[in-house]
N, C-alpha and C positions, 0 to 999 in steps of 0.2 A: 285654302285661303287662311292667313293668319287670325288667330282667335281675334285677338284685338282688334284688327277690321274687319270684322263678320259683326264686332258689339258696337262699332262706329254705326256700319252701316241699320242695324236695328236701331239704333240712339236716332239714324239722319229721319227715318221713314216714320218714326214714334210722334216727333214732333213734325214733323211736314204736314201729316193727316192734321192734327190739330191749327198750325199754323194754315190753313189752306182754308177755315170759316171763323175761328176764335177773335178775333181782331176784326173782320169784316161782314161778320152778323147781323152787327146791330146799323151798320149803313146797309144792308137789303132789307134789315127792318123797320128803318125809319125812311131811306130817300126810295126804296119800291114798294115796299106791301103799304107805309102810312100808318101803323100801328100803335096804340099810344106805350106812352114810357111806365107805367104800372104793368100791363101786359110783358112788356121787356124783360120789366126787371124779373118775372116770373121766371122768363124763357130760360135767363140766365141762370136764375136757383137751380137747373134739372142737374145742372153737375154737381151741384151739391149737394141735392137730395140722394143723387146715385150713388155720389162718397161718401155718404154717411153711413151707408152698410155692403156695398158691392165691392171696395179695397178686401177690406177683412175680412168678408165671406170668402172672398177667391182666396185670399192669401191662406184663409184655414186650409181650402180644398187643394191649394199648390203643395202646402206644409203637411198634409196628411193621405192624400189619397190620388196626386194628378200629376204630372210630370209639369214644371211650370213652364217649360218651352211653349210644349201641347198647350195645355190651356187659355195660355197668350194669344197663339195663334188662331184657336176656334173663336175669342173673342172678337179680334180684328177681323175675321174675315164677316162674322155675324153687324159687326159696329157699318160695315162696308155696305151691307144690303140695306141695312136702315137708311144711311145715306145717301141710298138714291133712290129714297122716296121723297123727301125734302122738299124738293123741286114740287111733287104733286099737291101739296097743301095750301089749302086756298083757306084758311082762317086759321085767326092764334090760337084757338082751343087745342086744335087738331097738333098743331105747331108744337104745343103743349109734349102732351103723349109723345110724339113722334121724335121730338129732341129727348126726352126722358129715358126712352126706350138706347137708344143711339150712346148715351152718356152711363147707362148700365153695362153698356158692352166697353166703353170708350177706361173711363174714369179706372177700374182694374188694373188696365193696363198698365198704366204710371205705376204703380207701386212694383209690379209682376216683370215688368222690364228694368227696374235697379235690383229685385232682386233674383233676376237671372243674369244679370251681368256681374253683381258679387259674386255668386253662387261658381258661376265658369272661372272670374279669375281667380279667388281661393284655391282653385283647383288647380289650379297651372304655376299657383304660388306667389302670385302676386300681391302686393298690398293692396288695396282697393282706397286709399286715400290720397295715392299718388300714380294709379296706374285708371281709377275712373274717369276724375275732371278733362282730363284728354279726349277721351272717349264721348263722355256727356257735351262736349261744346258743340260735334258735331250736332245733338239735338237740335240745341238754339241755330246753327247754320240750314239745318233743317227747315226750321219753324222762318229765318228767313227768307230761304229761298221758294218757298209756298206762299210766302206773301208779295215777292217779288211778280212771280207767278200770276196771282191772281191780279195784281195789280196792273202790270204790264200787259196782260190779257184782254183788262178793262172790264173783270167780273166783278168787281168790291163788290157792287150793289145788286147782281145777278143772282140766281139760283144755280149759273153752271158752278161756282164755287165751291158745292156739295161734291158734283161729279170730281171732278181734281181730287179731293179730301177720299172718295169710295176707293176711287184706282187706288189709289196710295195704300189705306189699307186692307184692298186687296191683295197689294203686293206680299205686305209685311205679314199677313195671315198666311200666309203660301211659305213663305221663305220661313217662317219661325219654327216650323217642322223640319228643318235643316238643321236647324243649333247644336251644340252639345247638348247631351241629356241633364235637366237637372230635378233627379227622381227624387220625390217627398222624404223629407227627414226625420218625421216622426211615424213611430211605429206602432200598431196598435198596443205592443207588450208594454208600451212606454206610456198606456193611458191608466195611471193609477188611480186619478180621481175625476170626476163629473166634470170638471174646466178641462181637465188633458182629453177625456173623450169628446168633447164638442168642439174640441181644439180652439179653444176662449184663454190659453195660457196668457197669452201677448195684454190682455186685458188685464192680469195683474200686474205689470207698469203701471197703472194707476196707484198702487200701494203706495210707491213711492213716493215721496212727497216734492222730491227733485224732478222726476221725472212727471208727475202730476203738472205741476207749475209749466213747466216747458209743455206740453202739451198745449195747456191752456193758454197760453201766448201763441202758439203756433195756430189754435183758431182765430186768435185774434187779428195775426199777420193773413193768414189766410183770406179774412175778410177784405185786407186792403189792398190783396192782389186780383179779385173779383172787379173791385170799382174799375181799374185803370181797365182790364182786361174787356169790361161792357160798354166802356162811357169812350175811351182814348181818338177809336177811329171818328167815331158816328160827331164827335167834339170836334173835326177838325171836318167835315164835311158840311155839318152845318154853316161856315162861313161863305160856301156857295151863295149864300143871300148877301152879303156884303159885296158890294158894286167893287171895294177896294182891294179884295181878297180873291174873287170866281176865278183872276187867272193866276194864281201862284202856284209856284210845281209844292205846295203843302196842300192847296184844295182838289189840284186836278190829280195827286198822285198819294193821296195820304199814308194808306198804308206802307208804302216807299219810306214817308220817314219814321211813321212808327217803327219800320223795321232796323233802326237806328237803337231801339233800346234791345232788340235783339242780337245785334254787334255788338255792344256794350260788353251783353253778357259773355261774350267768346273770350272777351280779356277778364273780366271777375272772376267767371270760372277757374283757370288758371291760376289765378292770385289765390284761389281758397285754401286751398293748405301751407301758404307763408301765413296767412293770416290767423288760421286758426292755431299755428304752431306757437304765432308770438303774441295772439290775443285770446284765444279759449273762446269757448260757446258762446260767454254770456256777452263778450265785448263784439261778437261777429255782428250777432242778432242786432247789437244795440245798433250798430254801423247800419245796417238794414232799415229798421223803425227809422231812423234820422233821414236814411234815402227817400222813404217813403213821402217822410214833411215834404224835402225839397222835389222830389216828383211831383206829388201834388198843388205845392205851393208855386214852381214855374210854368204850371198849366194853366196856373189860374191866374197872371200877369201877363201869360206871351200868347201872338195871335202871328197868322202865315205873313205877316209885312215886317215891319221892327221890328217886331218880338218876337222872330224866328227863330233865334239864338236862343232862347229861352226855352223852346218847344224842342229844339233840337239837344240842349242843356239838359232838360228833364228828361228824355230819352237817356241820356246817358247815365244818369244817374239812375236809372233802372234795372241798367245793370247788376248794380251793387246791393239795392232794395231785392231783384228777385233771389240771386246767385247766394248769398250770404244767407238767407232765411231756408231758401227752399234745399239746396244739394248738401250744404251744411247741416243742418236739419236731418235729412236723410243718412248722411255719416255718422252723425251721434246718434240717432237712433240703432245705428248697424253695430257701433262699439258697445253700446250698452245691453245686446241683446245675444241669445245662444241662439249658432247657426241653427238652431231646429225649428225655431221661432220667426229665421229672418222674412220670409214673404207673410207671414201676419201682423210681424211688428211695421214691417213699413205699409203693408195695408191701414194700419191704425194710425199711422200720421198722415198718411193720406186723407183718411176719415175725419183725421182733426182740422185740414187745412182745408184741401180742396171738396171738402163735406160738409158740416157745421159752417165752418168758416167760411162756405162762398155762400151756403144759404141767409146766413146774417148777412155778410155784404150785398148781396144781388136783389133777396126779398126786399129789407129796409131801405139799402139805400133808392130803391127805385120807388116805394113809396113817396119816400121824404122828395125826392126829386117831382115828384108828380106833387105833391100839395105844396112846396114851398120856394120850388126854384122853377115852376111852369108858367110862365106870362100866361097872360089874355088870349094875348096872340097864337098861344102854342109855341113859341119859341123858348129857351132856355134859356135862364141866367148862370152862362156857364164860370165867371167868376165867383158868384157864391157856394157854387156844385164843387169848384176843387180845393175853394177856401176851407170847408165844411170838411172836406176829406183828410185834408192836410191839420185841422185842428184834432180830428179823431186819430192821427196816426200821431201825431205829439202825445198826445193822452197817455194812450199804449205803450209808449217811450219811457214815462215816467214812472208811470205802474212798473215797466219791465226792471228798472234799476231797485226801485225798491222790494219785490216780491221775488224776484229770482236769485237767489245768495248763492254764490259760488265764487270760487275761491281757484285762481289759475296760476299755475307754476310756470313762470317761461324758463327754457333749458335750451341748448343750442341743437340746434337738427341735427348734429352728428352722433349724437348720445342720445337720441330720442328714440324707442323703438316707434317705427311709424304706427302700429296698432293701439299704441299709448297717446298718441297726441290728441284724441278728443276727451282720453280719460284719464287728465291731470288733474282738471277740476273736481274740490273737493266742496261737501254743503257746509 
């Protein structure tokens, strides 16, 4: 089988597994278990408690001591057995633990699959800035057709959702023992001082003060891909109590349209390398934060009757919020780092996004939702939920133009070596 669909096909099953509960959790944990939303927002933080040390830790053990195929695969298959205990948890304490456990196995993974897919095509010779995004959109085709899946199944709200999410990576733990080999890069003779022996090198990227700053926004954005990721489905399900709304194909099929900003992303994807060739890091990112406003800001106007257009509007503009932060992100961090380093250094953005940063989104914002946007009734005031969102990702916006200085050279792609196009920008 051709390399390149062998790293599609791990791209499709990486995000399927996740696509098959991420989106439709929080409708089995509000329209079947009844669970309140501070509880939630807990449930949610476990991926980001898990990325704030489980990215880097693996990525050390990939970069020094494990072959990161192998290690991929023992994850997913371990991530697979937790998930089908899911189903047996009858309180959110346990829910707790049980998702946390699940997301120590799961969260690794994301960094451990970009960088064993650089890792094989470097080796085959390919550029990785225009031979990935191909590859990577199958992800998001993934991640929709898992939610197509459950949707059309009629599990959003079920526990069989878990089961779908196990198979799957059962599959991709079985199959990652197939890949080319991609044996550790560092060598013990190469541990000269106490950071190269604990394999903590990737850790001095903080030095930088460029690379510091990006970091720190990258939690920032991280956090406000949390909110849409807990709040999106369970926001449009709730309109089931509107007499005017129970029968629209956005309350009876939600996830269906959320999977609309997961289409999105197959075309942004794609676009990522015109874009960063003729706009540099700092202007992608900026185009991102901006997506982010108007994600949030047409959620908090549009509802499944009129203002469908709206709901379907902000889907697509999530596209451009996710694809631009998150795989961009991951490119510059790959240019800016020595292949010895690469599966710790992407462990460390991981750590900074879907770590720190889903834990500030998912703890706080599920607080602030429980004390300030909870009626009487227990129902949501879900216009001030994404007014409130959308004010915090303008914020970010304006910090990002003032505190990140960089300086991008546009050049015509014919004269651009592709391995230079993230590394024009000068501080």
């Amino acid at each position: 089988m051709n390399t390149k669909l062998r790293l599609t096909l791990l791209s499709f099953l990486q995000f399927f597994i996740w696509g098959s509960w991420l989106l439709t959790i929080g409708a089995y944990w509000f329209q079947n278990k009844h669970w309140s939303g501070a509880q939630f927002g807990a449930i949610f933080s476990t991926m980001g408690i898990a990325a704030i040390f489980m990215p880097s830790l693996m990525g050390i053990v990939a970069d020094k001591w494990v072959n990161a195929e192998k290690l991929y695969g023992v994850l997913h298959i371990l991530g697979g057995i937790v998930l089908c205990t899911v189903p047996m948890v009858r309180d959110p304490g346990t829910m707790f633990w049980v998702m946390l456990l699940n997301m120590i196995f799961y969260m690794p993974t994301l960094a451990l699959s970009i960088a064993v897919s650089y890792s094989v095509l470097k080796k085959e010779g390919h550029d990785v800035q225009t031979a990935y995004p191909p590859i990577r959109v199958w992800g998001t085709i993934g991640f929709i057709v898992a939610l197509w899946t459950v949707s059309l199944l009629g599990i959003e709200t079920s526990a069989s959702q878990f089961y779908v999410a196990a198979g799957a990576a059962f599959v991709l733990g079985l199959y990652s023992f197939t890949l080319p080999a991609c044996p550790p890069q560092l060598k013990a003779s190469d541990s000269k001082t106490l950071t190269d022996a604990l394999g903590l090198k990737s850790f001095l990227l903080f030095r930088d003060p460029k690379m510091a700053t990006f970091f720190l926004f990258t939690l920032l954005l991280g956090a406000a891909l949390q909110l849409t990721n807990a709040y999106g489905d369970t926001f449009l399900h709730d309109f089931e109590g509107v007499a005017a709304y129970k029968t629209t194909v956005a309350v009876k099929y939600p996830a269906i349209i959320m999977s609309i900003s997961q289409i999105s992303e197959t075309l942004f994807i794609l676009a990522i390398p015109f874009f960063l060739r003729r706009f540099g890091i700092k202007q992608v990112m900026l185009f991102s934060m901006l997506a982010w406003v108007l994600r949030f800001g047409l959620f908090a106007f549009g509802n499944p009757g009129p203002g469908l257009w709206m709901i379907v509007l902000s889907c697509i503009v999530y596209g451009m919020a996710f694809d631009f932060f998150n795989i961009s992100g991951s490119l510059f961090v790959e240019t800016q780092t020595a292949p010895e380093i690469r599966a710790s250094a992407q462990g460390l953005f991981m750590m900074m996004t879907n770590g720190f940063g889903a834990v500030l989104g998912s703890s706080i914002s599920g607080l602030v939702i429980q004390h300030y946007f909870t009626l009487a009734d227990g129902t949501k005031d879900w216009h001030g939920i994404w007014l409130s969102f959308a004010a915090y990702s303008l914020v970010i916006a304006v910090l990002f133009v003032v505190f990140f200085r960089h300086k991008h050279t546009v050049q015509p792609a014919a004269t651009v070596p592709a391995e230079s196009l993230l590394t024009m920008e000068q501080a």
